[in-house]
TIMI-2910 file (N, C-alpha, C, CB; in pm, 1 decimal, decimal comma, always signed):
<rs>
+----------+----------+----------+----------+----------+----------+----------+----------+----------+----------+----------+----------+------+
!      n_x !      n_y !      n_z !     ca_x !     ca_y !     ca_z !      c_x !      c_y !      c_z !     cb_x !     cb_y !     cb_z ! resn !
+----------+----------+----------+----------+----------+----------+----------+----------+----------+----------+----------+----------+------+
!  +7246,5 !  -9353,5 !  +1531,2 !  +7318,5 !  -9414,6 !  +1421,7 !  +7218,8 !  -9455,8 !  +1315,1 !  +7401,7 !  -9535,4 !  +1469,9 !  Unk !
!  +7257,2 !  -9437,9 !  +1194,5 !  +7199,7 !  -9467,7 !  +1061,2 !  +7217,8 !  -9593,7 !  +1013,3 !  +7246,8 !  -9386,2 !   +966,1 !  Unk !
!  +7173,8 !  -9698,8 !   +965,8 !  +7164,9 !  -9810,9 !   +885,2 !  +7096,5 !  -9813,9 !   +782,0 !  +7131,0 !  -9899,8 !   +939,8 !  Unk !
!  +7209,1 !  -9866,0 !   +653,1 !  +7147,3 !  -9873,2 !   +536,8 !  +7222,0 !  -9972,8 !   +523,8 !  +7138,7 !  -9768,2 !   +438,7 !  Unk !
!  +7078,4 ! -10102,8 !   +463,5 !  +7134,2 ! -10238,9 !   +445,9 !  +7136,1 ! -10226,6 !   +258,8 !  +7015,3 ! -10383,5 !   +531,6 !  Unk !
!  +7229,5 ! -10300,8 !   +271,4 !  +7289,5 ! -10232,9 !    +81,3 !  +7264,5 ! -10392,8 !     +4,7 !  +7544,6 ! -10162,4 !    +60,9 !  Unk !
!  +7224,2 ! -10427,9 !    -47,5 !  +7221,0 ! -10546,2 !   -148,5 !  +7304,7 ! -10559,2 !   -247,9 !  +7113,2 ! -10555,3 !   -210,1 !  Unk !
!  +7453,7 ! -10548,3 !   -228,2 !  +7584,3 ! -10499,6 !   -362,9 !  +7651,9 ! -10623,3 !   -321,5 !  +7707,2 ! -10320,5 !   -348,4 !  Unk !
!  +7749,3 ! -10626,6 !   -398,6 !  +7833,2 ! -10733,1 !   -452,3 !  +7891,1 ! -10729,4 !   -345,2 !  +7914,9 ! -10725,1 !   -578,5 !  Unk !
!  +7978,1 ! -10622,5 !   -303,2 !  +8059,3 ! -10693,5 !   -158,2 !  +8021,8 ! -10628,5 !    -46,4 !  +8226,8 ! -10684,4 !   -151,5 !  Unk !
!  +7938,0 ! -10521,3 !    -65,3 !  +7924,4 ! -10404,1 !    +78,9 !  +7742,2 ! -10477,2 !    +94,2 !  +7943,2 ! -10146,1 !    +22,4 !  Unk !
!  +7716,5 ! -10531,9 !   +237,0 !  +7641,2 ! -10565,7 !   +283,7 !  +7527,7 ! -10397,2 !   +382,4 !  +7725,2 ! -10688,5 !   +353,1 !  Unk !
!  +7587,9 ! -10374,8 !   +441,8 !  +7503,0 ! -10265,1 !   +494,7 !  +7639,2 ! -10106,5 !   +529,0 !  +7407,9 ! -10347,5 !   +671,7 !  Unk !
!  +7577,0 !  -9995,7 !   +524,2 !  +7663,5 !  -9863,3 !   +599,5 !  +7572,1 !  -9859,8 !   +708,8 !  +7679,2 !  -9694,8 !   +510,8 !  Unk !
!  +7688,2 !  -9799,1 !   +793,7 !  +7648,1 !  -9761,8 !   +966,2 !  +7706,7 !  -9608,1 !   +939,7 !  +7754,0 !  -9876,3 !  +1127,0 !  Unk !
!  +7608,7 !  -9508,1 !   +959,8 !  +7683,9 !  -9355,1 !   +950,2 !  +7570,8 !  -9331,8 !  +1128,4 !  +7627,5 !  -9209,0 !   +737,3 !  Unk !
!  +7715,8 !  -9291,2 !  +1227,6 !  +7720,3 !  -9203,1 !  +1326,5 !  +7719,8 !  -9053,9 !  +1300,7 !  +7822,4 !  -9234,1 !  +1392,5 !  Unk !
!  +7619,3 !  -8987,5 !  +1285,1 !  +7650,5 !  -8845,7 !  +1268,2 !  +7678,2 !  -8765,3 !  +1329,4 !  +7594,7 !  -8794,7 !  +1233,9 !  Unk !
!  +7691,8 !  -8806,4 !  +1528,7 !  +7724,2 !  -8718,0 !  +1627,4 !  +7871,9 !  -8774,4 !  +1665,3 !  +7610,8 !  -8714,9 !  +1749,6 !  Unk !
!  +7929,0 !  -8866,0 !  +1583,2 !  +8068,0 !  -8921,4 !  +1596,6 !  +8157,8 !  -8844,0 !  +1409,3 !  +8043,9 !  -9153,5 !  +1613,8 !  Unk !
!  +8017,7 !  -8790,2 !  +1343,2 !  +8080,0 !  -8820,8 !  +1205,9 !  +8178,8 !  -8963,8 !  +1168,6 !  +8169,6 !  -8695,4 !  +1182,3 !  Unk !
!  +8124,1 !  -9093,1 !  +1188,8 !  +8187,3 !  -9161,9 !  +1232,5 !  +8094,7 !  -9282,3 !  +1092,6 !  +8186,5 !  -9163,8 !  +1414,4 !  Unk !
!  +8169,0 !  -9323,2 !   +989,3 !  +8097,1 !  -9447,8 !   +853,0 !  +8189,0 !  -9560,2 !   +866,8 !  +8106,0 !  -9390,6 !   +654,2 !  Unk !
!  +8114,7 !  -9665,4 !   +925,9 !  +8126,4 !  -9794,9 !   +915,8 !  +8062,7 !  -9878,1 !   +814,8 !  +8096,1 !  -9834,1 !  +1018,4 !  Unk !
!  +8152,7 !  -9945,3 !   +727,0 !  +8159,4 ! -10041,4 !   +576,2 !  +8145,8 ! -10181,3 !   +628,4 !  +8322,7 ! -10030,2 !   +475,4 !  Unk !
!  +8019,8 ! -10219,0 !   +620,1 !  +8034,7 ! -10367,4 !   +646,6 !  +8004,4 ! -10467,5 !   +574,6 !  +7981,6 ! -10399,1 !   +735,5 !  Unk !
!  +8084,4 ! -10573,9 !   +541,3 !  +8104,5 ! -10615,1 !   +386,5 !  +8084,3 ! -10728,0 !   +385,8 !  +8228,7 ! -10595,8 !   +317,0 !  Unk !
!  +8029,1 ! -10819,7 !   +302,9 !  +7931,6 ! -10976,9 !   +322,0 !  +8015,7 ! -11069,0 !   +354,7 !  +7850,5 ! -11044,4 !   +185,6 !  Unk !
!  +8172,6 ! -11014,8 !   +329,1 !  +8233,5 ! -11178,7 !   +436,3 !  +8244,5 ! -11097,6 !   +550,2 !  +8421,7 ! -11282,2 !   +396,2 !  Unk !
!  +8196,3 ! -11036,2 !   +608,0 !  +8162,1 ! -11049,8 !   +757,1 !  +8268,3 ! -10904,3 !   +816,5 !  +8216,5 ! -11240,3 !   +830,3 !  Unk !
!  +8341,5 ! -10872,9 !   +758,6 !  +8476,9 ! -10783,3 !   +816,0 !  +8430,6 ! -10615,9 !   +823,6 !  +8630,8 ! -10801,5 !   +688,2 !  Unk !
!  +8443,3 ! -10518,8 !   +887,7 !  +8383,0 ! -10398,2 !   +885,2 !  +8498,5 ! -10306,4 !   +854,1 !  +8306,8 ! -10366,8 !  +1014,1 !  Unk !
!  +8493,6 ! -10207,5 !   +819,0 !  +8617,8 ! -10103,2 !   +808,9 !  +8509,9 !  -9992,1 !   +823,6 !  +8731,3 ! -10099,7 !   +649,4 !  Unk !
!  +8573,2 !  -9878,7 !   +934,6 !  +8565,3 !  -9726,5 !  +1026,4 !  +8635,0 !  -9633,4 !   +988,6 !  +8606,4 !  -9726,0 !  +1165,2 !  Unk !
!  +8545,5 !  -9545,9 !   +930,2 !  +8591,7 !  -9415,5 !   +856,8 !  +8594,5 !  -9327,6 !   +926,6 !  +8525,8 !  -9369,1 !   +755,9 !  Unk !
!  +8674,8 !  -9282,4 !  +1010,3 !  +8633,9 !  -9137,3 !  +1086,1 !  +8621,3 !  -9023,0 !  +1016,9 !  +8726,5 !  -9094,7 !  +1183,2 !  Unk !
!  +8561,3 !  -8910,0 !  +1072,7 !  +8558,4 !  -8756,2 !   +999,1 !  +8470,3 !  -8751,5 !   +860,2 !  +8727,0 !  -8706,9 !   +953,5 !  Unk !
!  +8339,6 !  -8794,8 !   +857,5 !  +8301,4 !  -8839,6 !   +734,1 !  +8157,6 !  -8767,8 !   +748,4 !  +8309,5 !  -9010,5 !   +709,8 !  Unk !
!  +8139,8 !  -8650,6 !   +672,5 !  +8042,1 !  -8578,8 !   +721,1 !  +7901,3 !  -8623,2 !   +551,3 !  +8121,2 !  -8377,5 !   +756,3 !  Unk !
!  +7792,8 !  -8601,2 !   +606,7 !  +7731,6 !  -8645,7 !   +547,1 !  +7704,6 !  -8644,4 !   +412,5 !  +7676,1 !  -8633,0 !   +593,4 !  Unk !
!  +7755,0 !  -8530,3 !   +373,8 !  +7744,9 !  -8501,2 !   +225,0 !  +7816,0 !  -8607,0 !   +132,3 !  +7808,1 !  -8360,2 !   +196,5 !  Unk !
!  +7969,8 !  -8682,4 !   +204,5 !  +8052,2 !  -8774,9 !   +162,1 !  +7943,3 !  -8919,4 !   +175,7 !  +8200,9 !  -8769,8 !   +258,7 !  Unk !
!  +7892,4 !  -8926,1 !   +250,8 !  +7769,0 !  -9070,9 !   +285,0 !  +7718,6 !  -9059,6 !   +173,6 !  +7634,4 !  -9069,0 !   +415,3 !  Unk !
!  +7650,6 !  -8985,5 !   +100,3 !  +7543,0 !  -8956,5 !     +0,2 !  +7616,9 !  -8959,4 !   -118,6 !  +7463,7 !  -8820,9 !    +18,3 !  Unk !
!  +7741,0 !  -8905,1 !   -105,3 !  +7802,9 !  -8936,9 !   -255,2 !  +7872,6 !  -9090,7 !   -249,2 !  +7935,9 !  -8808,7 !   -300,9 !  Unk !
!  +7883,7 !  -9147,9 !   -150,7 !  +7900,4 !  -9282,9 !   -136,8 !  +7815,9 !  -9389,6 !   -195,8 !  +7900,5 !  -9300,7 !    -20,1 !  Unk !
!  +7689,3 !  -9326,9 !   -139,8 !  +7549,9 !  -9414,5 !   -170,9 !  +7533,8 !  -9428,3 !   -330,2 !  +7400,5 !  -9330,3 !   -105,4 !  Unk !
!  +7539,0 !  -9283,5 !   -403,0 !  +7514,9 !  -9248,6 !   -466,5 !  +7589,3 !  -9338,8 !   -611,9 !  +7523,9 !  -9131,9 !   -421,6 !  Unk !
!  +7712,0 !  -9351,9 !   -557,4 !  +7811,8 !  -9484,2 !   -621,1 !  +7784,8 !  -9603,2 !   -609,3 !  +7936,3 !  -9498,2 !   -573,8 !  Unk !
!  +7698,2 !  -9693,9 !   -560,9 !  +7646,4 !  -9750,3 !   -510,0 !  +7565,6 !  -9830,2 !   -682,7 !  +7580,1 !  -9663,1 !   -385,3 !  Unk !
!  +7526,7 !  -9937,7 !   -705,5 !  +7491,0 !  -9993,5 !   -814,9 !  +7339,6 !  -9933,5 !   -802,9 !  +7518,2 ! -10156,6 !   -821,9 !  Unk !
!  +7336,1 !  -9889,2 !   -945,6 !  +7235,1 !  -9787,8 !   -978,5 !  +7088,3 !  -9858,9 !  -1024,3 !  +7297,8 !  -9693,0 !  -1101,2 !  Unk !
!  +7121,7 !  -9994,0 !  -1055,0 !  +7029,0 ! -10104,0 !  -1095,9 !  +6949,9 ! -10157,3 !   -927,4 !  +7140,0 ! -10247,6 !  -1188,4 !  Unk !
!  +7046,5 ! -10149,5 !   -858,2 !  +6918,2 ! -10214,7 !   -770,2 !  +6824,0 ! -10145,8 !   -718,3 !  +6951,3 ! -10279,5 !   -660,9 !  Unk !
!  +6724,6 ! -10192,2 !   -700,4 !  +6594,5 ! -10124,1 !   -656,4 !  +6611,3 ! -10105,1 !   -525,2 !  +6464,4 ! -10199,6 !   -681,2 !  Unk !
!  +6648,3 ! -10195,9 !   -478,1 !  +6675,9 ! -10216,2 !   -317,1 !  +6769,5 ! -10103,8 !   -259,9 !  +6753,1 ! -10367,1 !   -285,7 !  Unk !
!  +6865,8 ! -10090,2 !   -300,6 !  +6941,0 ! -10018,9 !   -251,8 !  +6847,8 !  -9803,4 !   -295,8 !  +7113,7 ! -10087,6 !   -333,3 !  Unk !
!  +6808,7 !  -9816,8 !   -375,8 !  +6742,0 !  -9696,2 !   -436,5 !  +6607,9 !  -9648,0 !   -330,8 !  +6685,3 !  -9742,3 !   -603,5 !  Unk !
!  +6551,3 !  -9767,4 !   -295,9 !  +6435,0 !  -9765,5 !   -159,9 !  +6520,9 !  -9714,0 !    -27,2 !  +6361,8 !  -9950,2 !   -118,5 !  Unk !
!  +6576,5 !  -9778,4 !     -3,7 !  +6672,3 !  -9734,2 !   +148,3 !  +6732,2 !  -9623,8 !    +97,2 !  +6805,3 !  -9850,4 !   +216,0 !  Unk !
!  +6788,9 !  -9530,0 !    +24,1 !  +6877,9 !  -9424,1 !    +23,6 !  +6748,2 !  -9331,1 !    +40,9 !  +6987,7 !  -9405,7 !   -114,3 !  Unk !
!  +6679,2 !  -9323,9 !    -29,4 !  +6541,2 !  -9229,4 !    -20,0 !  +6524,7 !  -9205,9 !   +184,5 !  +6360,5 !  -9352,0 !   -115,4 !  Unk !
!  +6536,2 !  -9340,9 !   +222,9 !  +6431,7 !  -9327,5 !   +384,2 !  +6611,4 !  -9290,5 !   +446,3 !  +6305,1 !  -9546,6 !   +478,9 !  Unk !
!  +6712,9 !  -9333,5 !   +396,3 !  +6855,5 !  -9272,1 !   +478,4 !  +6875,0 !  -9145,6 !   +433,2 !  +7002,7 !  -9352,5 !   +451,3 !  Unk !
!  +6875,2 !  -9096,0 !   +332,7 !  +6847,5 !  -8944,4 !   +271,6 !  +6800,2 !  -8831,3 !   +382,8 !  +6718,9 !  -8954,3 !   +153,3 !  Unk !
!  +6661,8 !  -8901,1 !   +404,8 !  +6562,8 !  -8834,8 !   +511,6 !  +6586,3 !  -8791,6 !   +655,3 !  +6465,3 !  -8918,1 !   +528,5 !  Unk !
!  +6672,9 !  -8945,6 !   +686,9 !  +6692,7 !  -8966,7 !   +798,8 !  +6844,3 !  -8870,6 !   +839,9 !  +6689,6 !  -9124,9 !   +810,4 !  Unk !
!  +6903,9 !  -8801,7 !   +754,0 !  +7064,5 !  -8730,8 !   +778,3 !  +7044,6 !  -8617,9 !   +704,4 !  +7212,9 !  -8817,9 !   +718,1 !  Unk !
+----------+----------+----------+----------+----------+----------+----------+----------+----------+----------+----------+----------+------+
</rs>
């Protein structure tokens, strides 16, 4: 499983299972929502939506990029 901790307004970190194809949204008040059938190309255009200003989030997509 993949972790990318996200520094955004409401989405705290993604969990992408790639042998489940399986993206978990987990969001800073604490609550998660499970995406099934979510193959990676959709992760990356996810990320990719993702606030373009933070640095933080721009460092981790590079090493989750790599990692899927």
């Amino acid at each position: 499983m993949q972790r990318l901790v996200v520094q955004a307004r409401r989405v705290a970190e993604l969990q992408y299972n790639e042998a489940l194809r399986k993206l978990t949204i987990v969001y800073r008040s604490g609550r998660s929502r499970p995406l099934d059938n979510i193959d990676r190309n959709m992760v990356l255009k996810l990320i990719s939506q993702l606030s373009r200003k933070n640095i933080v989030v721009a460092s981790y997509f590079t090493q989750f990029a790599a990692c899927i």
